[in-house]
C-alpha positions in Angstrom: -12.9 6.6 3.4 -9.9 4.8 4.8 -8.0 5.9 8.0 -4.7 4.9 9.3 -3.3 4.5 12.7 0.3 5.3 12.6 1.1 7.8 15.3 2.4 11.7 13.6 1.0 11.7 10.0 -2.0 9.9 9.8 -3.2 9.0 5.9 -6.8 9.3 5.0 -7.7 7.2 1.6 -10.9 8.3 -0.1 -12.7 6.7 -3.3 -14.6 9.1 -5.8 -17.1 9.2 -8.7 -14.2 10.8 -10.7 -12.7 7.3 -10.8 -9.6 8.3 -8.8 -8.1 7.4 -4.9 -6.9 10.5 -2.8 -4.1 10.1 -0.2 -4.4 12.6 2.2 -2.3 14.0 4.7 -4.6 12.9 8.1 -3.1 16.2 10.1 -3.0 18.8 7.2 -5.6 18.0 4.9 -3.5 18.2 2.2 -3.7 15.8 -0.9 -0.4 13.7 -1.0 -1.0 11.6 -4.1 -4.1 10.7 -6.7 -4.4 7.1 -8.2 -6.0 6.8 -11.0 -6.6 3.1 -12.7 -10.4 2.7 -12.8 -12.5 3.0 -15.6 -15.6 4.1 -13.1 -16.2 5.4 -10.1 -14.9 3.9 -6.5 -17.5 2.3 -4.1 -14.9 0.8 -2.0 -11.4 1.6 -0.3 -9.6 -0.4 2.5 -6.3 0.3 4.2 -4.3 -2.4 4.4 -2.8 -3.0 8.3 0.7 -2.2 7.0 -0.5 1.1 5.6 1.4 0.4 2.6 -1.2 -1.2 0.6 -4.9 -0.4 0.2 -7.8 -2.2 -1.6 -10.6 -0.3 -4.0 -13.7 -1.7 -5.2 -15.2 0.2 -8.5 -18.3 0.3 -10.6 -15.6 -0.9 -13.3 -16.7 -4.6 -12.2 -12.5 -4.7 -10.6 -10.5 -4.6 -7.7 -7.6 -3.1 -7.1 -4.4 -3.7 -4.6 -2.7 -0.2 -4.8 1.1 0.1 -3.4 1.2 3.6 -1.6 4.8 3.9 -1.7 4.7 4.4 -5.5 0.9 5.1 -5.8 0.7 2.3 -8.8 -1.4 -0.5 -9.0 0.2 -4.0 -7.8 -2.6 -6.1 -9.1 -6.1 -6.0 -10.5 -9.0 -8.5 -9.5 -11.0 -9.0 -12.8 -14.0 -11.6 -12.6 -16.9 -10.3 -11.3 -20.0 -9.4 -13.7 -21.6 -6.0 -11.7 -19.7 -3.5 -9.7 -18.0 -4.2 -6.9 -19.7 -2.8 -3.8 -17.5 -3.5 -1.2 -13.6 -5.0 -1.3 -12.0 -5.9 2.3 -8.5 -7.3 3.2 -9.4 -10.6 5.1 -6.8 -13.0 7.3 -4.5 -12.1 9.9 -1.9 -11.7 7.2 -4.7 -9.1 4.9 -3.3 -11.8 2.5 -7.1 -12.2 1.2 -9.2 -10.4 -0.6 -12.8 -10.3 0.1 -15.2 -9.0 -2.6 -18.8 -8.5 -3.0 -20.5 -7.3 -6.3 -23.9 -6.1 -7.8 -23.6 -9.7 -9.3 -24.9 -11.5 -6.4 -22.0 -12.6 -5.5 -18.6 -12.8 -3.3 -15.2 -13.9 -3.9 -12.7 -15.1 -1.9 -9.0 -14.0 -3.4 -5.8 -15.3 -2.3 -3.0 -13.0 -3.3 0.1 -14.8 -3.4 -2.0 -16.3 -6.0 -3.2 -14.0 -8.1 -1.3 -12.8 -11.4 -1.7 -10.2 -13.7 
């Protein structure tokens, strides 16, 4: 789960073994959009501090950076060999990626250069 902080409608992210992200209206509890991209179930979600973006970490062995706007994926982290457990935005900018995986390992992702 994921929570924002922008004052009126707070969003609410959640990860699920159905392999989909919920957005969620924070006040109603109504669903706002569903992302679906993963292959397996999501261990992992993150709001980014812009609460435009937000990070998922799945049993699919990937990473995703999700635009909210559109509710598509902007770009997939591929590389790890086990499913990744956790997936944080790291920096002052959120312009890393953090993630750690069943593999025993983390990685350190810089965005601006990353490409699909």
């Amino acid at each position: 789960v994921a929570l924002g902080k922008a004052e009126g409608s707070v969003p609410v992210v959640t990860g699920s073994a159905d392999h989909t992200l919920r957005l969620w209206e924070g006040t109603t509890g109504q669903t706002r959009a569903v992302l679906r991209d993963h292959s397996d179930y999501v261990m992992s979600v993150q709001l980014h501090s812009d609460e435009v973006k937000v990070l998922s970490g799945s049993a699919d062995r990937t990473a995703v950076v999700w635009d909210l706007r559109s509710g598509q994926p902007e770009l997939t982290l591929r590389g790890h060999g086990g499913k990744v457990s956790q997936a944080a935005f790291a920096g002052p900018d959120g312009r890393r990626v953090v993630t750690a995986s069943a593999d025993k390992t983390l990685r350190v992702w810089e965005l601006r250069n990353c490409r699909e």
